[in-house]
N, C-alpha and C positions, 0 to 999 in steps of 0.2 A: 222338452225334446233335447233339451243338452246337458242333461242327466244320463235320459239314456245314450247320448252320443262319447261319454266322460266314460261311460261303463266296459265298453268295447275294448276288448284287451288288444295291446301295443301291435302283437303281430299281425292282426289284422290290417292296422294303420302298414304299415312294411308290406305287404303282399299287396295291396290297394297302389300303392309307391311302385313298386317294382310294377306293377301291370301298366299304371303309365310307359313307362320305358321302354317296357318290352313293342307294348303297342306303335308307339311312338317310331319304334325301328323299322318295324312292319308296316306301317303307314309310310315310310319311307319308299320300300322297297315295292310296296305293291302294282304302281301304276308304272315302273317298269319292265317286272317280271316277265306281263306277256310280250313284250313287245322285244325286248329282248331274249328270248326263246323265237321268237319269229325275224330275231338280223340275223339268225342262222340257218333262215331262208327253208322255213319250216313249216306245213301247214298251219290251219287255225286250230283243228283237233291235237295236231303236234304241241302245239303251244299250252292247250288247255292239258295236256297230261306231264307238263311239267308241274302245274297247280295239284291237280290228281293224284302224281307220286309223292307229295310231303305229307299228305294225306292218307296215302294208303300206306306207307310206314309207321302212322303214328298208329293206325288200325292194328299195324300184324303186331308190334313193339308194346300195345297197352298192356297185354296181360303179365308182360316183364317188367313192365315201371310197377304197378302193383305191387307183384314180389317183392321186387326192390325194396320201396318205402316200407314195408313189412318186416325185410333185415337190416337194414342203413339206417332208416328215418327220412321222413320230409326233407328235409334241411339240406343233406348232402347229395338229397337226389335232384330237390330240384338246382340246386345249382352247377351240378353234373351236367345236366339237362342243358339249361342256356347256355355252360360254356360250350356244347357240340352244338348247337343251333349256332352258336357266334363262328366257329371256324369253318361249319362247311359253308357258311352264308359268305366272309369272307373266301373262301377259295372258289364258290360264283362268280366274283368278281375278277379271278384269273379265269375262267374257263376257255376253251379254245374253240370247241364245239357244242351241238346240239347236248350228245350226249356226256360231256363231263358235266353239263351244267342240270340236266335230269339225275345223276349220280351222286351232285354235289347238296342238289335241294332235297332228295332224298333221303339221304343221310340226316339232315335237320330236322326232320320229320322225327327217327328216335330221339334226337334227343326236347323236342316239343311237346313229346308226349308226356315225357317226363318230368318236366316243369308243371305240364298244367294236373296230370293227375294228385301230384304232390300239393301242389294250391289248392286243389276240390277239397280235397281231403282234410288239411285243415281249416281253410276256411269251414266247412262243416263240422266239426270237433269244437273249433272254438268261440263259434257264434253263437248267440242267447239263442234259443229257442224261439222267443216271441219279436228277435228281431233277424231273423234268417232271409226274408225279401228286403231289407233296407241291407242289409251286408251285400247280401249279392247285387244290390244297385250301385252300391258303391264301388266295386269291385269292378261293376262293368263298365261304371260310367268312366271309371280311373281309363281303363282301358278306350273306351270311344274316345275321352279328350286326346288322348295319346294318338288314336286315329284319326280327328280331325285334323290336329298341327302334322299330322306326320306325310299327309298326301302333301301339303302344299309345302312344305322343305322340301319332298320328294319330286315336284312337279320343278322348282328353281333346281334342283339338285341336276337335271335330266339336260339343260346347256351343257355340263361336264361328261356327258357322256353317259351309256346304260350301266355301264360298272360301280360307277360311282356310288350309288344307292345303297349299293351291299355292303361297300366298304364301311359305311354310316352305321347301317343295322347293325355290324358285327361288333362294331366300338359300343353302343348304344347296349346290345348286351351283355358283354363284359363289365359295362357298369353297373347293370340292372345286378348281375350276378355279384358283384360285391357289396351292394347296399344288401340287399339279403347276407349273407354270410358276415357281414361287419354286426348289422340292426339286431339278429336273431341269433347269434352268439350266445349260449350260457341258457337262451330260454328253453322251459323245459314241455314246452308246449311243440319245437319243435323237433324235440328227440325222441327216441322211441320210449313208452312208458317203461319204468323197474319197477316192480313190483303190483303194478295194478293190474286187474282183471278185468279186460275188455273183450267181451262178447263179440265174437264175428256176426256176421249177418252172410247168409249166403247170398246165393243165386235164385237160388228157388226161391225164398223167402221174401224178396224183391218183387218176384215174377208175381207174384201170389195178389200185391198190392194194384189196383186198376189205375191209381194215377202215376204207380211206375212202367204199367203197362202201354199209358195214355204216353207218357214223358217220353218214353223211346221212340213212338212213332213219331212224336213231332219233333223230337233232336236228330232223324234221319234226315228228313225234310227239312228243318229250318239250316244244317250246321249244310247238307247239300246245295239248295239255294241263296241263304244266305250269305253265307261264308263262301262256298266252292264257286256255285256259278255268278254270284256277285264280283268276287276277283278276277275272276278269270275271262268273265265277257264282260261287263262293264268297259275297262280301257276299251279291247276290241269293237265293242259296238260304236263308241262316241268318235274310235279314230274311224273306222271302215265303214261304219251305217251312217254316221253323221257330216260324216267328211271332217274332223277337226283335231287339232296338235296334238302330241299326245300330252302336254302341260296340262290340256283341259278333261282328259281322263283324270287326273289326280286331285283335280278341283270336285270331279263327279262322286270321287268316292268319299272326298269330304264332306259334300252336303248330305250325304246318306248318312255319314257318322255325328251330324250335327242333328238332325233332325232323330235319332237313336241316341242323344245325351240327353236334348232336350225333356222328351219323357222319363227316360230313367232316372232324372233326380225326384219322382216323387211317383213313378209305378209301384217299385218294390215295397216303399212303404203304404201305401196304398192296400198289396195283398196281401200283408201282414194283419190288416186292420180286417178288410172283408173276405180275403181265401183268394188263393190262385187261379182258379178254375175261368173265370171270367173274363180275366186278363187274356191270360195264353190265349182262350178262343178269338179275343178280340184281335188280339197283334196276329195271328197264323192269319186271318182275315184279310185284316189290314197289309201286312206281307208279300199274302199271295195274288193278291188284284192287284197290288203296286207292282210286282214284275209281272204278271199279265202285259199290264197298261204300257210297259217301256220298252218294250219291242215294236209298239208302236207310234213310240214319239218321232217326229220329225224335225221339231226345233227344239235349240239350248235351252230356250228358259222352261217349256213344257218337261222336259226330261228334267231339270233339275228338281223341279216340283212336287213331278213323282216321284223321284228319288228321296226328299228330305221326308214325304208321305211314309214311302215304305219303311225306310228306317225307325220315323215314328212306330210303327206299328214292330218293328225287333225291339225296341224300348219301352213296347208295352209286355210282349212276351217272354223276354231271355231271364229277368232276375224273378219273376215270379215260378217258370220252370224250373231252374237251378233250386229255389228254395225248398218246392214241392219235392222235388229229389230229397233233398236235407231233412226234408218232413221225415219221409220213408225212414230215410238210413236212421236217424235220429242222433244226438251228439254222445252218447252215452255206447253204440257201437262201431264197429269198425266193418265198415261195408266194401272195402277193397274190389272185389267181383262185383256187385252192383254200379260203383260208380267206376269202372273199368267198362262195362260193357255200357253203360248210359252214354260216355264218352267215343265210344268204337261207334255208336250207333250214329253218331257227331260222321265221323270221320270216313264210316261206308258211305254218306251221302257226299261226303266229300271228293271222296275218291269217282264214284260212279254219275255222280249228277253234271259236273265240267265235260267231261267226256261225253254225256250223252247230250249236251247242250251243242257243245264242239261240232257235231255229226250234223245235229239238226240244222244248224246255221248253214256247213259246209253245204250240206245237200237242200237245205229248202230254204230256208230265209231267218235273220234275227228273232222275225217275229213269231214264227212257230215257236223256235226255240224258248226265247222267255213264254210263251203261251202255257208252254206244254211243263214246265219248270214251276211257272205260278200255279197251274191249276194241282200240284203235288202240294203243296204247302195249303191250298187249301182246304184240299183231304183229307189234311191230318187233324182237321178238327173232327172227324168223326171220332177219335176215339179220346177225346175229351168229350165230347156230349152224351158220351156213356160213362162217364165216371162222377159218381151221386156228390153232391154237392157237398155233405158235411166231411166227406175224405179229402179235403181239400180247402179246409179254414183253418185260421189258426188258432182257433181254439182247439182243433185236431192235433195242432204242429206241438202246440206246448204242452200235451200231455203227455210225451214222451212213451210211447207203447215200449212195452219190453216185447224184444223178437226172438 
């Protein structure tokens, strides 16, 4: 195993590093977002569509980070990228109103899209073939440890006031953004190729394959629930359903990013060995009956519980998804449209699932809301259990199909 761990080229190690960081900042800023969005004496739906707009800008923005990396390269896109995430996040921290601060996190939304498309992209190009779920484990997990430290600075960060968070995440980026640009300097892995011939992959092409058909329906679903209305009602429920601080919202969002490390240090390689197929079904499962269950918790340690559950179950599914995409696109083409819209399909759930979460709480109760939230993510395993088993092992993955 530490053969193949020696074999991993350098950038990889670099982009695993920077997603620390990045994470790290975001875990910062998360467990005050809404609550800050709501001292401007806002509703709860108000609140959840400040989560919603970063989201729905990386939506409209993706098919232009694409192009980008296509004329520029990775390299300068994604660091473009986090440095406009770092200053509208900083000028959050100055907002006066509701509305500058919808304006301000909007704005970070393009340039976030822009960072992570450029990460997909080579992370897929320059991972082995027969280790593309251990890549993508690692990759996530960099990012969840970044998420568990980053709630609890951000829960002590939260004495000093709601702005304070932001100001953290924007330094925090700025950093991320020059470890990249110092680390990947001179590599040619992150420029655009001279002289080689790399085969596009379209749209259609993509569509054509059933576990990239399968991978979209459950990246609407998991990047809506888990990501969107995770952030966004989580704090709100533990301060408003639970009655408690909101220090203890940023504690809630840690144990769900602990109990999603936990598994990912040995999921991804895990679907590398037996095929992704099993996995994802298991964690969409797992996922969707863990927020089911937490709209009807009543006490701290029960909600923590299922919390550390559900995340388990995003730690069984995220790096084995990711891969099976990698499967599709293969490292030998350049799938820009494919993994553009795999990622938008991320980010419609994200945009449209907070908002309709928002509603449901407003007019009926928490627990409709996660009810109706969980049983989406459960859904989506139907279109995994129509996609045939050997399109999704890896001995599929390493035989590299020409497209």
């Amino acid at each position: 195993m530490k053969t193949r761990a020696a074999r991993l080229p350098q950038e990889i190690w670099v982009l695993v590093s920077a997603s620390f960081v990045i994470a790290l900042g975001f875990g910062v800023v998360a467990p005050a977002l809404p609550q800050f969005a709501r001292s401007f004496d806002v509703s709860v739906t108000a609140a959840t569509v400040v989560i919603s707009s970063f989201a729905f800008m990386r939506l409209v923005f993706a098919p232009m980070s694409g192009t980008l990396v296509q004329k520029l390269g990775e390299r300068p896109v994604y660091i473009t990228g986090l440095l406009i995430v770092a200053l509208s996040t900083g000028a959050c921290a100055f907002a006066q109103d509701y509305w500058q601060l919808l304006l301000f996190r909007s704005v970070g939304g393009i340039g976030s899209t822009m960072f992570t498309v450029s990460a997909l992209g080579l992370l897929i190009r320059i991972s082995p073939p027969d280790s593309r779920g251990r890549v993508s484990g690692l990759y996530a997990t960099s990012f969840l440890m970044g998420s568990i430290t980053g709630p609890i600075f951000g829960g002590a960060l939260l004495q000093f006031g709601l702005r304070m968070p932001f100001i953290i995440y924007a330094v925090t980026l700025v950093v991320a953004a020059a470890v990249v640009f110092v680390s990947l300097r001179g590599s040619h892995l992150a420029s655009p190729e001279k002289g080689e011939v790399v085969t596009p992959m379209t749209l259609a092409e993509g569509l054509r394959s059933p576990v990239y058909r399968a991978a979209l329906g459950s990246n609407l679903a998991f990047g809506g629930v888990i990501f969107g209305v995770r952030v966004a009602m989580v704090p709100l429920f533990v301060v408003e359903a639970l009655g408690r601080e909101d220090s203890v919202a940023a504690y809630a969002l840690a144990v769900f990013a602990v109990g999603n490390a936990l598994i990912l240090t040995f999921s991804g390689r895990l679907s590398d060995k037996y095929g992704r197929k099993p996995f994802v079904i298991a964690g969409l499962l797992v996922c969707g009956f863990g927020t089911i269950a937490i709209g009807f918790t009543e006490n701290l340690v029960a909600f923590f519980v299922i919390a550390a559950i559900t995340g388990a179950g995003s730690g069984l599914m995220s790096p084995s998804q990711q891969a099976a995409v990698a499967d599709v696109v293969g490292s030998k083409a350049r799938g820009g449209p494919v993994l553009a819209v795999f990622q938008m399909m991320s980010d419609v759930g994200g945009v449209v699932a907070p908002i309709c979460a928002g509603l449901l709480a407003q007019n009926f109760s928490y627990s409709v809301a996660f009810a109706a939230m969980g049983s989406v993510v459960v859904l989506a395993t139907v279109g995994w259990l129509l996609v045939p088993a050997k399109a999704v092992t890896a001995k599929a993955a390493s035989s590299e199909p020409a497209h």
